[in-house]
C-alpha positions as CSV (number, residue, x, y, z in Angstrom):
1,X,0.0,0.0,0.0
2,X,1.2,3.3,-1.1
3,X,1.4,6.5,1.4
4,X,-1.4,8.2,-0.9
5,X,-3.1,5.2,-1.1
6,X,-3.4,5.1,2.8
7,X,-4.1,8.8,2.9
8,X,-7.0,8.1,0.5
9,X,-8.4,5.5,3.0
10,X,-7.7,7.8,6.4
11,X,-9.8,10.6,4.7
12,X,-12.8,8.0,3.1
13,X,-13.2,6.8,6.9
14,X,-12.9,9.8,8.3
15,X,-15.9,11.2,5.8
16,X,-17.9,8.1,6.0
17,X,-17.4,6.7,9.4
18,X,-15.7,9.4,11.5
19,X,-12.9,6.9,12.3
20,X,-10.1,8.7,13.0
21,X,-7.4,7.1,11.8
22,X,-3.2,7.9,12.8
23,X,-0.5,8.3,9.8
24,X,1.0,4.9,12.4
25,X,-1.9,2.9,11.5
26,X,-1.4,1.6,8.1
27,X,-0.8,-1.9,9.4
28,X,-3.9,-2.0,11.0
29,X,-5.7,-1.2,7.5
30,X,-3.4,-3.6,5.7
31,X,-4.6,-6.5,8.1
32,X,-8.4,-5.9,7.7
33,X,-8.1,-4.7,3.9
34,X,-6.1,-7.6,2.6
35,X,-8.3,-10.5,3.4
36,X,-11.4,-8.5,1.9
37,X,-9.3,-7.5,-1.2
38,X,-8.4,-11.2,-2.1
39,X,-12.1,-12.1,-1.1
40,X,-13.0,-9.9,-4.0
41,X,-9.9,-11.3,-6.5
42,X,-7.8,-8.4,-5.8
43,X,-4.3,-9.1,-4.7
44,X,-2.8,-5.6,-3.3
45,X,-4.3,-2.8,-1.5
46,X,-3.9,-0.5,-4.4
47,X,-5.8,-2.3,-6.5
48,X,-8.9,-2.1,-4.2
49,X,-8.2,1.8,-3.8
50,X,-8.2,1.9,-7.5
51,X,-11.1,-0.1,-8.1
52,X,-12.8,1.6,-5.0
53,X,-12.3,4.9,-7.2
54,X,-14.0,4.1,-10.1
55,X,-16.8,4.0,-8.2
56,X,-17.6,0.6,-6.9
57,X,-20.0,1.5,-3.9
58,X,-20.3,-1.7,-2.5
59,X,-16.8,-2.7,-1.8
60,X,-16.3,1.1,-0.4
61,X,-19.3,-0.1,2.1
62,X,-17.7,-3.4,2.9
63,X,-14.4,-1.5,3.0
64,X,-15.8,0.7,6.1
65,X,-17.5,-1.8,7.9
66,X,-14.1,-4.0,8.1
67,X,-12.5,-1.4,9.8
68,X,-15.3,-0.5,11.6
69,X,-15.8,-3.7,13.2
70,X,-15.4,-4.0,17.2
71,X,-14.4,-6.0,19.6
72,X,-17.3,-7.0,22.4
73,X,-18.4,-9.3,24.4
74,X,-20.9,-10.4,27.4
75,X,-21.2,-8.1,30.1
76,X,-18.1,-6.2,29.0
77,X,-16.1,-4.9,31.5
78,X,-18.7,-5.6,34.2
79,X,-19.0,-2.4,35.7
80,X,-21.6,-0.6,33.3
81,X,-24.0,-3.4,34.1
82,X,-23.3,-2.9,37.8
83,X,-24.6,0.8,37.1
84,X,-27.7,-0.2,35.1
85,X,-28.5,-2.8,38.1
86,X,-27.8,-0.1,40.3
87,X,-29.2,2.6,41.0
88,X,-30.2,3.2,37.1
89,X,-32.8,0.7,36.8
90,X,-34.1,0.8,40.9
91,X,-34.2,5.1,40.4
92,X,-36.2,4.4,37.1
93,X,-38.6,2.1,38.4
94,X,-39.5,4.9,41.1
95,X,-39.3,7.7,38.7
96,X,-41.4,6.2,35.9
97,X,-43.8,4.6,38.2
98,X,-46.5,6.2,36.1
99,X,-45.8,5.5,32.5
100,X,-44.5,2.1,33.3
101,X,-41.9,1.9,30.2
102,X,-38.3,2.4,30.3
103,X,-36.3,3.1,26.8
104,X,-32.2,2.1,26.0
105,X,-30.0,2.7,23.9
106,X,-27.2,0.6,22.7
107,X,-25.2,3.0,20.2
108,X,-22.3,1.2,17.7
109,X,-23.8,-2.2,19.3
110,X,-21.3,-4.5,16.8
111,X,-22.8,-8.3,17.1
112,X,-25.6,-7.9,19.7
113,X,-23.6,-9.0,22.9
114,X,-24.1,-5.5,24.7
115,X,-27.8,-4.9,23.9
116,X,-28.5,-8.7,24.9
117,X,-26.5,-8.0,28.1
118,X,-28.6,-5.4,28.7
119,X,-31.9,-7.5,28.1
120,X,-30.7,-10.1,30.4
121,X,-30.0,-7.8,33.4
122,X,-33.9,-6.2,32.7
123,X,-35.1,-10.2,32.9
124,X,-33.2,-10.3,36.1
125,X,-35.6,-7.4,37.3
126,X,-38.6,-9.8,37.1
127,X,-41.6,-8.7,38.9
128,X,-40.7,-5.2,39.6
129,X,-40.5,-4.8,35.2
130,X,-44.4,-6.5,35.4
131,X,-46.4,-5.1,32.5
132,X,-43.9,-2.6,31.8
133,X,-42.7,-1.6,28.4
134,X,-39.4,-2.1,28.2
135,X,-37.6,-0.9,24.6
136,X,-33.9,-1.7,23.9
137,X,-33.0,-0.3,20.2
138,X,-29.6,-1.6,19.0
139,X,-27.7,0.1,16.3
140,X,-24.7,-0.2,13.8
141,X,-23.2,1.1,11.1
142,X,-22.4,-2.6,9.7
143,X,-25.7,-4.6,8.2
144,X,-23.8,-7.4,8.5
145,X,-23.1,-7.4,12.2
146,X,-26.6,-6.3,12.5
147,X,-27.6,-9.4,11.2
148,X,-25.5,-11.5,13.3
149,X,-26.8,-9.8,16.0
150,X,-30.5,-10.5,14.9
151,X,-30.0,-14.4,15.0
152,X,-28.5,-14.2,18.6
153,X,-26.4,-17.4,17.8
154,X,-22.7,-17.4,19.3
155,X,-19.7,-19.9,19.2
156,X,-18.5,-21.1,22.3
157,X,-15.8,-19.1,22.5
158,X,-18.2,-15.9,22.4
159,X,-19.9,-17.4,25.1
160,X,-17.8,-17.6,27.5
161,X,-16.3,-14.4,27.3
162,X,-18.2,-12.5,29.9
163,X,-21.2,-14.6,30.2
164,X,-21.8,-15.9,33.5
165,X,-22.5,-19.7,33.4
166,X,-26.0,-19.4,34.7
167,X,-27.2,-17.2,32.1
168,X,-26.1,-19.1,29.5
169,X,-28.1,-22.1,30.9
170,X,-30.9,-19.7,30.9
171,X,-31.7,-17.8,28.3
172,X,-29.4,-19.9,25.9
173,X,-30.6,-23.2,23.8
174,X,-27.2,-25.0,22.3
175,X,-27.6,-25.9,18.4
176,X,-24.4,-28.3,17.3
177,X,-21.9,-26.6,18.1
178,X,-23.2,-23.2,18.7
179,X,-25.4,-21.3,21.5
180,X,-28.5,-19.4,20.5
181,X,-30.5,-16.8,22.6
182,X,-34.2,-17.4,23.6
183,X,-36.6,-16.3,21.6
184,X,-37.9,-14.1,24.5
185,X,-34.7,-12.2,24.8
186,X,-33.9,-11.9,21.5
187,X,-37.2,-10.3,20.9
188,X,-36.3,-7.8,23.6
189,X,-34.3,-5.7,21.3
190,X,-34.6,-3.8,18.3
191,X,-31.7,-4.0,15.4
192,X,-31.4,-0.7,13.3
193,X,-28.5,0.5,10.7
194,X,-27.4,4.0,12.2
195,X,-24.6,6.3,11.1
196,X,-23.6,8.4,14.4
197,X,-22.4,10.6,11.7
198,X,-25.6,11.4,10.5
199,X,-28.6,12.7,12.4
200,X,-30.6,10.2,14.8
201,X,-33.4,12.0,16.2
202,X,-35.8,10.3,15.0
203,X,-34.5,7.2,17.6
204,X,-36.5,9.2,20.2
205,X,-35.8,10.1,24.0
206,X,-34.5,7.6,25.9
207,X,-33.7,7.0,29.3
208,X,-30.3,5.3,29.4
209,X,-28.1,5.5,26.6
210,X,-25.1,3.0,26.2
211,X,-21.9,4.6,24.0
212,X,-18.9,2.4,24.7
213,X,-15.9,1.9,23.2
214,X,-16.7,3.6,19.5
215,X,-16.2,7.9,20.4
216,X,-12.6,7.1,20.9
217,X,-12.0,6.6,17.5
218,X,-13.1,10.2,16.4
219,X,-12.2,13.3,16.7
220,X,-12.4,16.3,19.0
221,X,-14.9,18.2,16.4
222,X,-16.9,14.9,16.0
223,X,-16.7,13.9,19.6
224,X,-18.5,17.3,20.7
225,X,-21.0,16.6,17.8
226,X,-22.4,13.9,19.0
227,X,-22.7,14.4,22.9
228,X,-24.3,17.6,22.0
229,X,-26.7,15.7,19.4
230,X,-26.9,12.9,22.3
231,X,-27.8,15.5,25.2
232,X,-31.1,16.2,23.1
233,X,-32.0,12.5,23.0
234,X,-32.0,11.6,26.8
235,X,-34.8,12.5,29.2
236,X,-33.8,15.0,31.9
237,X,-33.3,12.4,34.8
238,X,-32.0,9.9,32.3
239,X,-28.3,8.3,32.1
240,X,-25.2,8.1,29.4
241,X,-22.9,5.3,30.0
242,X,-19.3,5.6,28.3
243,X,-16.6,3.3,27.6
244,X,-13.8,2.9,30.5
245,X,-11.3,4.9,28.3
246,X,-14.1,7.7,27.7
247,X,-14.7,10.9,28.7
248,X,-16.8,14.1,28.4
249,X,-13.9,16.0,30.4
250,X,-12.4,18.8,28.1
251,X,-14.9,17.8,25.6
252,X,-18.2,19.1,26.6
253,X,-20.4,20.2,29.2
254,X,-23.3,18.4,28.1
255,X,-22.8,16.0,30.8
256,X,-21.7,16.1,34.1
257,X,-20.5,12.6,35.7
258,X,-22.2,10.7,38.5
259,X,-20.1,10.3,41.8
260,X,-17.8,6.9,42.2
261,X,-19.6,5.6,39.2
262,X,-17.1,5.4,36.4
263,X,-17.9,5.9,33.2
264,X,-21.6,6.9,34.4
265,X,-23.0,10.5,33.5
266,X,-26.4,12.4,33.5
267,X,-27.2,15.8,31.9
268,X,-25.5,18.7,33.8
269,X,-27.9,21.1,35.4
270,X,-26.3,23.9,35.4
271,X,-26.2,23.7,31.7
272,X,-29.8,22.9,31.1
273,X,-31.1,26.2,33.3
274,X,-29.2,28.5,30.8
275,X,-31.8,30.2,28.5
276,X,-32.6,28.2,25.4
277,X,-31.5,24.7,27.6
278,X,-28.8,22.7,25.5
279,X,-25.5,25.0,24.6
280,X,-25.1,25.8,20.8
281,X,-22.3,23.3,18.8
282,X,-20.0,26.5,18.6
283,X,-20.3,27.0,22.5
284,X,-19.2,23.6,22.9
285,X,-16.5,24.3,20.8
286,X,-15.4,27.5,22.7
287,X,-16.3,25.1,26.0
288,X,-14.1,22.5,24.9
289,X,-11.2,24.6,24.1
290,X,-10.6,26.5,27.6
């Protein structure tokens, strides 16, 4: 791969993905580029760049979902579910008492293990979730992890990375050699395709919003995008969980974090009693660059 063939890449993510990528990551595109190219009889990187620039759409779409696929797994670094056992889920039960539904958000949700997570810890709720509506929407930018996801079947390996033993017995039926969810939690969760990029109000309000593990890979300007575009789509009382490595510090102040609850934040008051409620984009900007 050529240095202006990896610049064309960097700046083709960047526009259609927000992946920021370093001038030190070019063998990180070669790993994930190179299997697809030879999938698709090409034998070099180039030679996908140049066939990508003729104007081959759908190998620039599978081209962005390889390198936008993520790691995850079951329960993924446990603390985040902690949070949404408690006190998210016991406050929300109080403090939607009346309307009996609770809505969550599992943002850049790769192959369903987070959302799924989530469903399993609402199931673990029993009778105090009674009659309730409960609405997890999962998205991606990747149909095909999407459709993983839908199916809810997982090797063994994947099943035993974060799963606790007695879930698996639970809400898990074994088909040869792989595990698949029940249909009852599957049908807890709804798979969209979603571009953070692009705008997702229509998603609706939502209570808790999960958005692990995928902001690091952007920029400071798209960072601050999105919280403020995500400050809009959670009730007042409602909760954002980020990734261990994330933060809204420096960024924005959207967001202010809850105390001894890492990676655990709720709207920032002080912010929403300013006239007008929810800062302008260029005051986050100004905001994020004191």
């Amino acid at each position: 791969m050529t240095p202006l063939d990896y610049e064309f890449l960097r700046r083709l993510l960047k526009e259609r993905s927000g992946l920021d990528l370093s001038t030190d990551k070019q063998y990180l595109v070669e790993s994930r580029l190179l299997p697809l190219a030879r999938r698709v009889g090409l034998g070099t990187i180039t030679e996908l760049v140049v066939k990508m620039k003729s104007g081959a759409e759908q190998l620039t779409s599978d081209v962005v979902q390889a390198m936008t696929t993520n790691e995850t797994f079951f329960f993924r670094d446990k603390i985040p579910f902690d949070h949404l056992r408690d006190p998210i889920l016991p406050t929300l039960v109080q403090s939607r008492a009346m309307r009996h539904s609770i809505r969550i958000w599992s943002a850049a949700c790769s192959t369903g293990q987070e959302p799924y997570s989530i469903a399993m810890c609402l199931r673990e709720f029993g009778p105090m979730l009674s009659g309730w509506r409960t609405e997890i929407v999962a998205t991606d930018l990747s149909q095909d992890v999407l459709e993983k996801a839908r199916a809810g079947l997982y090797s063994q390996f994947e099943v035993q990375r974060g799963l606790p033993i007695q879930l698996l017995v639970k809400h898990f039926s074994q088909t040869g050699e792989m595990w698949q969810l029940n249909a009852d939690i599957r049908s807890m969760v709804q798979h969209r395709q979603l571009n953070l990029l692009q705008d997702f109000s229509h998603l609706g309000k939502f209570d808790v919003i999960f958005c692990r593990n995928v902001l690091i890979y952007f920029d400071q300007e798209t960072k601050i995008s999105i919280f403020e575009r995500l400050a809009r789509m959670l009730e007042p009382d409602g909760y954002l969980m980020l990734g261990a490595a994330e933060s809204v510090v420096g960024i924005t102040d959207a967001f202010r974090p809850c105390s001894d609850r890492r990676g655990l934040y709720q709207l920032n008051p002080a912010r929403m009693a300013r006239p007008g409620g929810a800062a302008t984009l260029a005051g986050l900007k100004v905001a994020a660059a004191r």
